[in-house]
N, C-alpha and C positions, 0 to 999 in steps of 0.2 A: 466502374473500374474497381476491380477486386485488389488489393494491396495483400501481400504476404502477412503475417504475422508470428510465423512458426518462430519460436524464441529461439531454437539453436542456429538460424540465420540470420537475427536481428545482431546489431553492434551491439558489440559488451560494453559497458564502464567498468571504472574501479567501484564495488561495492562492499568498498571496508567498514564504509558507517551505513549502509541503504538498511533500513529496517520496514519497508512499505512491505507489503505484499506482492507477488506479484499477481495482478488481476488480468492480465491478459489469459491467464487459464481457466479464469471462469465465463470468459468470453466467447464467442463462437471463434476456430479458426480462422476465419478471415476476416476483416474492415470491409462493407460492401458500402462504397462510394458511389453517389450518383454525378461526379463532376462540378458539382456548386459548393463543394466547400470552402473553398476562398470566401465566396459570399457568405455564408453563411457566418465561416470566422471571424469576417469581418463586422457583417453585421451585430451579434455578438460583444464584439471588443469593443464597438463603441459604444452603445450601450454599457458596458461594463467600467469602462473607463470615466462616461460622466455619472457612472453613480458613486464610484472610487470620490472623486472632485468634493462630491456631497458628504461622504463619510469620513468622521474619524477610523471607521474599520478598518483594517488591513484585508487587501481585496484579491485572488486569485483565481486564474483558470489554469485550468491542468487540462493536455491532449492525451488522452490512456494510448493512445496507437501511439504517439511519439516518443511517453509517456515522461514529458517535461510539462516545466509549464511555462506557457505562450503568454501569459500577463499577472507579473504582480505589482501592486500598486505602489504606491510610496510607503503607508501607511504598515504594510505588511514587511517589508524589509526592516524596516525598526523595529518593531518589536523582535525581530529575530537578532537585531542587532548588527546589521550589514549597513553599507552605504552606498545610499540609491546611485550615486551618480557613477560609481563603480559596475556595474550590473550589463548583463547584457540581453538577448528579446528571447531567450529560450533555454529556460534557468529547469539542471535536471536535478530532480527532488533529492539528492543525496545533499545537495548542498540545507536543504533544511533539515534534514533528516538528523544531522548531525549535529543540532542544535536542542533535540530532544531529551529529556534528560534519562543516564538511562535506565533508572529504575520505572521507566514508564513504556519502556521500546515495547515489550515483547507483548502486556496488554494491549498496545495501541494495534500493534500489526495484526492481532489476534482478532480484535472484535474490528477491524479495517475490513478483514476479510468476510467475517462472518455479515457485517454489512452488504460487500459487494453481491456476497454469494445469495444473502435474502431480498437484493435490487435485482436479481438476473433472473428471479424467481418467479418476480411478478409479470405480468402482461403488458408489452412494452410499452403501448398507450398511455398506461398508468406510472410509469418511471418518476416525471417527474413530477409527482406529486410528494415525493419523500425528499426528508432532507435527515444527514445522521447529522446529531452534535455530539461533542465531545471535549472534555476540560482534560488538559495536561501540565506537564511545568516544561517550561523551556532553561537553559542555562545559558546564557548570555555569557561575552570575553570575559566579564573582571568574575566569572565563577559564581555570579547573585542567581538566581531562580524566580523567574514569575510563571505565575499559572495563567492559561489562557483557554477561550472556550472556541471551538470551531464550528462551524455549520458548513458541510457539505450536500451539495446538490445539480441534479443533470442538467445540462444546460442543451449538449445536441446527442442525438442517435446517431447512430448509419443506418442503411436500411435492411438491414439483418435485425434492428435494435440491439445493436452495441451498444454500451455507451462510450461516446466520443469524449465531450468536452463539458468538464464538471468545474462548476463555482465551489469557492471558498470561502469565507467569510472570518476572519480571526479578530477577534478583542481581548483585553485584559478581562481574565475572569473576578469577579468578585468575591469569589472564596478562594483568597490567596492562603489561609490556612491548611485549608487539602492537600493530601499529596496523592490523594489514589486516583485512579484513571476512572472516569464515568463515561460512559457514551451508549445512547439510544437513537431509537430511527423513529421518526414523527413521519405523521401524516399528515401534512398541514393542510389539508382540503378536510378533514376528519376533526381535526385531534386526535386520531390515536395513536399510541406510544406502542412501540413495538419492542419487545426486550429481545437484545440478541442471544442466543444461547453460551450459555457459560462455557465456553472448552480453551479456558486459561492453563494455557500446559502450568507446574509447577515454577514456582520462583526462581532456583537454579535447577538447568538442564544440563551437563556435564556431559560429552561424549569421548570415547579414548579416543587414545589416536588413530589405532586401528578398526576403533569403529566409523571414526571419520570417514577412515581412508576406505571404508566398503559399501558406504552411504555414497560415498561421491561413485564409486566404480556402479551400485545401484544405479543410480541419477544418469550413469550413459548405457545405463541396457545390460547391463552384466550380467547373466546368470551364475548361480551358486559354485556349477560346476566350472564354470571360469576364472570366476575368483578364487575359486578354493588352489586351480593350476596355477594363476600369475601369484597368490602369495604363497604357494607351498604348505598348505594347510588343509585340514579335510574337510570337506564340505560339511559335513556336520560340526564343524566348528564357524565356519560361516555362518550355516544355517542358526546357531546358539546365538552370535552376533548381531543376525538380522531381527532376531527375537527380542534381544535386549534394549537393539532402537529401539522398537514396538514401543516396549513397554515405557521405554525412559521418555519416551516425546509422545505418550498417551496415542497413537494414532493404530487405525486398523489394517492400513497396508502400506505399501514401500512409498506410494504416491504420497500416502500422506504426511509419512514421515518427512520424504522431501521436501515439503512444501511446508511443514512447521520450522525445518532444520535453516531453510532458506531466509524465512522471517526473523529468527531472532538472532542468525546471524552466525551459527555454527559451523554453519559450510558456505561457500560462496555462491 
């Protein structure tokens, strides 16, 4: 059973604070389902649930095709600072997302991607053999800040080798002194440490308004000489504009600008 995944037919949320990436574009267009995923999820969850029992760690699964997540533990709601018995079975990431502090957003979503994009790389066989970690700070109600470290890793495919359904794992980090973003991808059948490539756009990324408003007209298929018609401007003034993104969100074409503009949060 093949499931859609094209994004401009998927339901929107509000994503005023979402700072993930989105990874469904490094994914193949479709979820290819063989009908056992119930069991499979289920299988899964319990297992996950009696290792949650065993751990002080805060414990999670995230569904990328739903792209919420279908179990978190008790342990992981506190440290983010919510309360368990408040919650309900299919919690979508903006709700943590917005707990992130945000001098840490736009690292995290940056080297988030650059993980998924070097998971999709490899030979699907081999997927779950990696797991990324990463230390961040969270900002909790009363405004305190603690740093925490995550380990992320695949738990199921489809049979495309998507990846479906990825473990969490969050603890209090021990270098609560930090405050910069770390994160690399292990091999744990290896040891080896994989450095993701550095392409941290700059600290502040400012875009006008009018460059918003031609990045967004981009983002639904605009061409130059259309927008140049609907704002009354001449295409070589467009074209100056579409330049300027370029250069301002370091990216080599419209695609990618969109997709950095979308991470840290410039456009929706």
């Amino acid at each position: 059973m093949r499931e859609n995944t094209d994004l401009s037919l998927q339901n929107t949320r509000e994503k005023s604070v979402r700072i993930a990436p989105d990874y469904l574009q490094l994914l193949n267009r479709y979820y290819d389902f063989d009908g056992f995923e119930p069991d499979r999820l289920d299988k899964q969850l319990a297992l996950i649930r009696a290792m949650a029992q065993l751990s002080s760690s805060g414990v999670t699964v995230y569904d990328l095709q739903k792209q919420a997540h279908v179990y978190v533990s008790h342990n992981f709601y506190q440290l983010y600072g919510y309360d368990f018995g408040t919650m309900d079975s299919c919690i979508p990431n903006e709700m943590f997302d917005k707990k992130i502090h945000p001098d840490d957003r736009q690292a995290l979503a940056r080297n988030g991607y650059e993980a998924m994009k070097f998971m999709m790389a490899q030979p699907a066989q081999t997927r779950k053999q990696f797991k990324m970690v990463t230390e961040y700070r969270i900002v909790l109600d009363d405004r305190a800040t603690i740093r925490v470290t995550e380990q992320h890793q695949v738990l199921e495919q489809d049979a495309s080798g998507n990846i479906w359904l990825s473990l969490g794992v969050i603890d209090i980090s021990p270098n609560q002194s930090l405050t910069d973003v770390k994160s690399q991808v292990i091999n744990f059948h290896t040891g080896e440490l994989i450095r993701l490539e550095n392409n941290d756009l700059p600290a502040t990324v400012k875009l006008t308004s009018r460059e918003k408003e031609i990045l967004g007209m981009i983002g639904t298929g605009k061409l130059s000489k259309e927008i140049s018609a609907l704002l009354d401007i001449s295409v070589h003034t467009v074209n100056t504009h579409r330049q300027r993104i370029l250069e301002k969100l370091q990216a080599d074409n419209s695609i990618e600008a969109l997709q950095s503009a979308k991470m840290i949060g410039l456009i929706a």
